[in-house]
C-alpha positions in Angstrom: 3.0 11.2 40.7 1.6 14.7 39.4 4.3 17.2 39.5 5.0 20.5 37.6 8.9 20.0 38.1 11.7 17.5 39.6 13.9 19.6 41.6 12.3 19.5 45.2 12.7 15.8 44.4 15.7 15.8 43.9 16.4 18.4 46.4 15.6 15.7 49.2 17.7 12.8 47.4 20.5 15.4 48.0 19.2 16.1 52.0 18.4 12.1 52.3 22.3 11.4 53.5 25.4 14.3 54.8 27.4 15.6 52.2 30.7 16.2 52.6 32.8 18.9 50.1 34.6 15.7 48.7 31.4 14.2 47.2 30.4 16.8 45.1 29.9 17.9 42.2 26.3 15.4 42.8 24.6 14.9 39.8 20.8 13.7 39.9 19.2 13.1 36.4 16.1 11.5 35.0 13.6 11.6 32.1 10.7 12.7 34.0 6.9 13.2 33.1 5.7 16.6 34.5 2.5 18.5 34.4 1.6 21.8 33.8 -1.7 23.8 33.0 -0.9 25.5 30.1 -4.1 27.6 28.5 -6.2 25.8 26.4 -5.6 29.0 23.6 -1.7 28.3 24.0 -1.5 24.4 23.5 0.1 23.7 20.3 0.7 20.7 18.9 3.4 18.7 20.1 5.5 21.9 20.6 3.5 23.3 23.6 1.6 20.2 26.3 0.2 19.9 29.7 2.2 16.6 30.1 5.6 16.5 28.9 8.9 14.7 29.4 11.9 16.3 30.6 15.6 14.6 30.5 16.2 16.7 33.9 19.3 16.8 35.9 20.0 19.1 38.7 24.1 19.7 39.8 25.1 20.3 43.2 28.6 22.3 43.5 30.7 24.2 45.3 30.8 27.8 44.2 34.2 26.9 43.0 32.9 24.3 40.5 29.9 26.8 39.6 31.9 27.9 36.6 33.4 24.7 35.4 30.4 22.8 35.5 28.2 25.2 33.6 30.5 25.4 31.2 30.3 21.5 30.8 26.9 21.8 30.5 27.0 24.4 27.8 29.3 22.4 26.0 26.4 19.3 26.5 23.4 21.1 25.0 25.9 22.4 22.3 26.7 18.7 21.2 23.1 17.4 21.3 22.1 19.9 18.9 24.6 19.3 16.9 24.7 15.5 16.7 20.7 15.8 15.1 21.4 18.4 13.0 20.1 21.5 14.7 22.8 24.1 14.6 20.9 27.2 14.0 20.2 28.5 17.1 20.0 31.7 19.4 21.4 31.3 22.6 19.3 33.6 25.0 20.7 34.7 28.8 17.4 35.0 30.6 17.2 38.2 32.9 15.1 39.0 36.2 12.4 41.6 35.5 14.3 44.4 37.3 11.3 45.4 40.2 9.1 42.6 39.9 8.0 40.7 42.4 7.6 37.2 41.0 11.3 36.3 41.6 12.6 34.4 45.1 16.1 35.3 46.9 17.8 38.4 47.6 18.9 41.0 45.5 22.9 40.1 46.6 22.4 36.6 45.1 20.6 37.1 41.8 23.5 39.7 41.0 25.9 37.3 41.4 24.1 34.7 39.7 23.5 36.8 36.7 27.4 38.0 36.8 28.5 34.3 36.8 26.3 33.4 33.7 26.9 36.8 32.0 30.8 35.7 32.7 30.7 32.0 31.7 28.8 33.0 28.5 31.3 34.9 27.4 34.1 33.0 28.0 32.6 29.9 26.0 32.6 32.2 22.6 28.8 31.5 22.1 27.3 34.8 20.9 24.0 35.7 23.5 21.8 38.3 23.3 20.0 39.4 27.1 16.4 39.3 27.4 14.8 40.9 30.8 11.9 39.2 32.5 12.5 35.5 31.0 14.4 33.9 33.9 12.9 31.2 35.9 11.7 32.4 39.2 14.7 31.2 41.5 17.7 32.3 39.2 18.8 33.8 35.7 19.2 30.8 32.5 20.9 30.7 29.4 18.1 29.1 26.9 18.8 27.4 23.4 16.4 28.9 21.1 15.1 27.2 17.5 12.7 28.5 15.4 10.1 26.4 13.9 8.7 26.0 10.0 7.1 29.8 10.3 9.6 31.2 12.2 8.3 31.2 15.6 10.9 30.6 18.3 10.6 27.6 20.8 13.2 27.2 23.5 14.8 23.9 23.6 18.0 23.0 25.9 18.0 25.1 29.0 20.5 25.5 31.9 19.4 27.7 34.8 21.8 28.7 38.1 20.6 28.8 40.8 21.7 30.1 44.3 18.1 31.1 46.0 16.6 27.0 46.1 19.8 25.5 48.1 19.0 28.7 50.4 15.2 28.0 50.4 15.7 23.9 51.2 18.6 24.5 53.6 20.9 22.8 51.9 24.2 21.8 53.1 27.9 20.1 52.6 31.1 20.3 55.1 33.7 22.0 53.9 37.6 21.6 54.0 37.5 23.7 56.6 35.0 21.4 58.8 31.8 23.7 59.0 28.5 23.5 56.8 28.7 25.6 53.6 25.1 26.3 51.1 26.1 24.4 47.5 24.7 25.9 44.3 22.5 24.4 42.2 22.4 24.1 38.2 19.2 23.0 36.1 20.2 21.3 33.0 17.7 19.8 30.0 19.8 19.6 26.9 16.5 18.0 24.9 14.0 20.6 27.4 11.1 18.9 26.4 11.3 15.7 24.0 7.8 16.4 22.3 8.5 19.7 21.6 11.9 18.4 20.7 10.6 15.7 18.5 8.4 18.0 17.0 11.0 20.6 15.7 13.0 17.5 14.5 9.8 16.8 12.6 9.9 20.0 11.3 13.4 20.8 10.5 13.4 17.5 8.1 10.2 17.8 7.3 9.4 14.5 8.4 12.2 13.0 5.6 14.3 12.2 8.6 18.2 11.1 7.8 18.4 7.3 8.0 20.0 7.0 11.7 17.4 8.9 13.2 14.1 7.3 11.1 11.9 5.4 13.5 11.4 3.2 10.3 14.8 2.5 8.5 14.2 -0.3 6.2 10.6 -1.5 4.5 10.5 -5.5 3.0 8.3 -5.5 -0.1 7.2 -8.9 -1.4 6.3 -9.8 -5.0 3.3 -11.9 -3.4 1.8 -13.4 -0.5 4.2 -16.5 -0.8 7.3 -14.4 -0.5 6.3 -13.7 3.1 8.7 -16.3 5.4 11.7 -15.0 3.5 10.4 -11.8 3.9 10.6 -12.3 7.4 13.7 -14.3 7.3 15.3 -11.0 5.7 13.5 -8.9 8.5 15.4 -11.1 10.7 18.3 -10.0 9.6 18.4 -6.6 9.2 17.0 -6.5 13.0 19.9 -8.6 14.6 22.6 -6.0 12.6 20.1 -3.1 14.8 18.0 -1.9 11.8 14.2 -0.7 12.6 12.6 -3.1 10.1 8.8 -3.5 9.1 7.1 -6.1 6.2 4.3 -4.6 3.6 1.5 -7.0 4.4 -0.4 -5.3 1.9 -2.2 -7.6 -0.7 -1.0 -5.2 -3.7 1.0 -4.7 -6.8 5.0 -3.9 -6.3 4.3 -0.7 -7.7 1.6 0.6 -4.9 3.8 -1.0 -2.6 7.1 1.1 -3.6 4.6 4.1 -3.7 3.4 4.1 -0.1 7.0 3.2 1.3 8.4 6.5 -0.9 5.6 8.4 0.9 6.1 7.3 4.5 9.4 6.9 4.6 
């Protein structure tokens, strides 16, 4: 399935059955592959793609649980940067382009979208600077900025509100009251992209990654060819206690061996 983005899909698992004010919050997530034709002059590396993977998850609320639930997800993005070591980052609130016409919904609901982020952001004690004309085209985001190994900025974990799709899809849950009420969505992706996520992780360690998070944690060197079934035995072990474990087949000295292994590991 080629698709630039999840949401409509997700939109219609939220349609598929009635939804009733004591369901929600409903949260949809996956680690979809989407699409998108970048220009060939902006592809870079694994930091910019046409096919990417996004750990996507869209929140439907009430607007009383707007607040709240953003804030969860603030608090989300916030501890997945932290638990790989990532903790110098710019949070950006993502503006409308005041007159532009590239933006869906009304005027009324992208104020009050912007006032609930603006308000939510500064509540959490996370210092944000504005930027006009870098929200997504259905409502404003805050954006978790990291800067690569020349200082270029990439954005990372982003969380988006949004009150014009659930308007746009017709959207719907009964209320306490008994009559149909609009929900409001929330886009969440605390990773954003995993390449480009992967790829500032290889940059901000510069590839010496700490041992948790090394795809190759522990390297068996044998003194000779005939070393090799307790080399394995060993391997064996280290596997069943959850270590990533490889063997140097290599027919070489100890010394080349110890070499490459300080090299790629």
């Amino acid at each position: 399935l080629l698709k630039p983005m999840n949401c409509p899909h997700h939109v219609q698992m939220y349609k598929a059955q009635p939804r009733s004010y004591r369901d929600l919050p409903v949260r949809l997530a996956e680690f979809g592959t989407v699409y998108r034709h970048e220009q060939s002059g902006e592809l870079n590396g694994m930091l910019r793609v046409r096919g990417l993977t996004q750990d996507d998850a869209h929140l439907f609320c009430t607007p009383d649980q707007v607040e709240q639930e953003f804030k969860d997800t603030l608090d989300l993005v916030k501890f997945v940067l932290a638990a790989v070591g990532l903790e110098d980052y710019r949070v950006q609130l993502s503006l409308r382009e005041p007159g532009s016409d590239k933006y869906v919904g009304s005027d009324e609901l992208w104020n009050q979208a912007e006032a609930v982020l603006r308000k939510v952001l500064n509540e959490s004690g996370l210092s944000f600077s504005e930027c006009e004309g870098e929200a997504a085209f259905y409502g404003p985001k805050a954006d978790f900025m990291v800067s690569d190994a020349i200082g270029r900025e990439w954005q990372l974990g982003t969380v988006q509100l949004d009150y014009n799709l659930p308007e746009r899809f017709q959207l719907e849950y009964v209320g306490d009251d008994n009559t149909t009420h609009r929900p409001v969505m929330i886009h969440r992706a605390p990773f954003g992209s995993m390449e480009r996520f992967v790829g500032m992780l290889i940059e901000h360690f510069a590839a010496a990654f700490p041992l948790w998070l090394a795809p190759e944690q522990v390297r068996i060197l044998g003194l000779n060819d005939d070393m090799l079934p307790y080399c394995e035995e060993i391997q064996q072990q280290f596997r069943a206690a959850g270590f990533r474990t490889t063997i140097d087949h290599q027919s070489a000295n100890v010394k080349k061996k110890i070499r490459d292994a300080q090299l790629d590991l």
